[in-house]
C-alpha positions in Angstrom: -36.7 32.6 -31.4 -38.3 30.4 -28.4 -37.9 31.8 -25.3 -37.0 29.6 -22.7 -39.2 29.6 -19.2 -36.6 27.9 -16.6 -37.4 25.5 -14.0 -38.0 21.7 -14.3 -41.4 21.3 -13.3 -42.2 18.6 -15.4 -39.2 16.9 -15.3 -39.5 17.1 -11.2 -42.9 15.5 -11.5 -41.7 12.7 -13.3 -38.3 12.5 -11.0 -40.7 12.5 -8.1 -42.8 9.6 -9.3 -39.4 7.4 -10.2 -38.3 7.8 -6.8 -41.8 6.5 -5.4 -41.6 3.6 -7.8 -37.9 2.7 -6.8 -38.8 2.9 -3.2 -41.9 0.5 -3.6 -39.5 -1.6 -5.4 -36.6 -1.5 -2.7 -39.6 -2.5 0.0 -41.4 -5.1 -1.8 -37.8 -6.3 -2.7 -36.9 -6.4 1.1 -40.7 -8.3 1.6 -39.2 -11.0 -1.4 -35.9 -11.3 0.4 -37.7 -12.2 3.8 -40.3 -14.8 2.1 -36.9 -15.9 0.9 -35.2 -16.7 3.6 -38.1 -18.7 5.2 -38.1 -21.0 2.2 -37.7 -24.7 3.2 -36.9 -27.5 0.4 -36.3 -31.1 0.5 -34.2 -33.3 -2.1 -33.3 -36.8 -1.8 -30.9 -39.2 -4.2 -30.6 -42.9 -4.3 -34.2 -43.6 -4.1 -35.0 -41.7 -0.7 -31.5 -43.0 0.9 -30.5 -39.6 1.3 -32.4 -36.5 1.5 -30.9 -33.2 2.6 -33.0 -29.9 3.6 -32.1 -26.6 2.7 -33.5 -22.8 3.8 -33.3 -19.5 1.4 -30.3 -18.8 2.5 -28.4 -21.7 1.0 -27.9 -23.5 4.5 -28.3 -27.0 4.8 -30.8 -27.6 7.5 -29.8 -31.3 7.9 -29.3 -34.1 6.5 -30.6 -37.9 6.8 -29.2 -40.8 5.8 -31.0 -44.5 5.6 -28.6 -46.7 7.7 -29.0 -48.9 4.6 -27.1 -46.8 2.7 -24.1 -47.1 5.0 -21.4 -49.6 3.5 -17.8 -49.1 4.9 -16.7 -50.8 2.2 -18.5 -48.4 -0.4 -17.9 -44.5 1.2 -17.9 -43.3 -2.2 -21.0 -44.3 -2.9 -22.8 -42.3 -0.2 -20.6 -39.4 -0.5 -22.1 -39.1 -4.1 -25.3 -39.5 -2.7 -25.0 -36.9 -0.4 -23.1 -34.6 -2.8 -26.4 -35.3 -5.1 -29.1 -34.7 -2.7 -27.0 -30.9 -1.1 -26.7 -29.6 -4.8 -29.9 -30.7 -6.1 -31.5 -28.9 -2.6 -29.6 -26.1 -3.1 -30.6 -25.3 -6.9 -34.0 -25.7 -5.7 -33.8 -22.9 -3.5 -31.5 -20.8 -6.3 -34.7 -21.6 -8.2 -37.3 -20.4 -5.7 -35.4 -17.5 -5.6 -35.0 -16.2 -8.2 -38.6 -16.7 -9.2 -39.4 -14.7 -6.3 -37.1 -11.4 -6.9 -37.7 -11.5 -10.5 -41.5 -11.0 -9.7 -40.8 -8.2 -7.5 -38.0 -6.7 -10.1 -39.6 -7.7 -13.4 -36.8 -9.5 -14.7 -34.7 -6.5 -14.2 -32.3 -8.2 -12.3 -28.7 -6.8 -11.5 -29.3 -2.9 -11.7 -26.7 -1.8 -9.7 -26.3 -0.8 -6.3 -29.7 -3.3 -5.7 -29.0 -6.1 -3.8 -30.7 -8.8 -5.8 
């Protein structure tokens, strides 16, 4: 018959040294989120007659449209444009994003209770 010798100090060790890696993790994590948010992309549609600019946090940052591309007659025409240049601005930054927090997390993405 084993005896058994109580306490957990190898199983502490090892408890220890998870909660140092998660830690790391949650601040290089918070360091992702903040080169995140300074992100800045560009996307244009119709041959430059539109181009929209977008920031890590999925705001547009403005939008510029060639006068050119202004017919009164044809409003659908730009609003596709615009619809176009906003999504295609937006998935870039989803993009750059994502790249960035699955660096940090290793592809481990959605654990829960973290925020990415």
């Amino acid at each position: 018959m084993k005896k058994f010798k109580g306490g957990m100090g190898k199983d502490m060790g090892n408890m220890s040294g998870l909660m140092k890696q998660a830690q790391k993790m949650q601040a290089d994590m918070a360091k992702a989120q903040e080169e995140i948010a300074e992100i800045e992309l560009e996307s244009s549609s119709g041959g430059g007659m539109v181009t929209v600019r977008a920031n890590g946090a999925m705001e547009l940052l403005g939008i510029t449209i060639d006068p050119e591309a202004i017919d009164p007659e044809d409003a659908e025409t730009l609003e596709d444009l615009i619809l176009v240049a906003v999504n295609s601005a937006l998935a870039q930054v989803k993009k750059e994003s994502d790249s960035k927090m699955s660096a940090v997390t290793g592809g481990m993405g959605g654990l829960p209770g973290m925020p990415f």
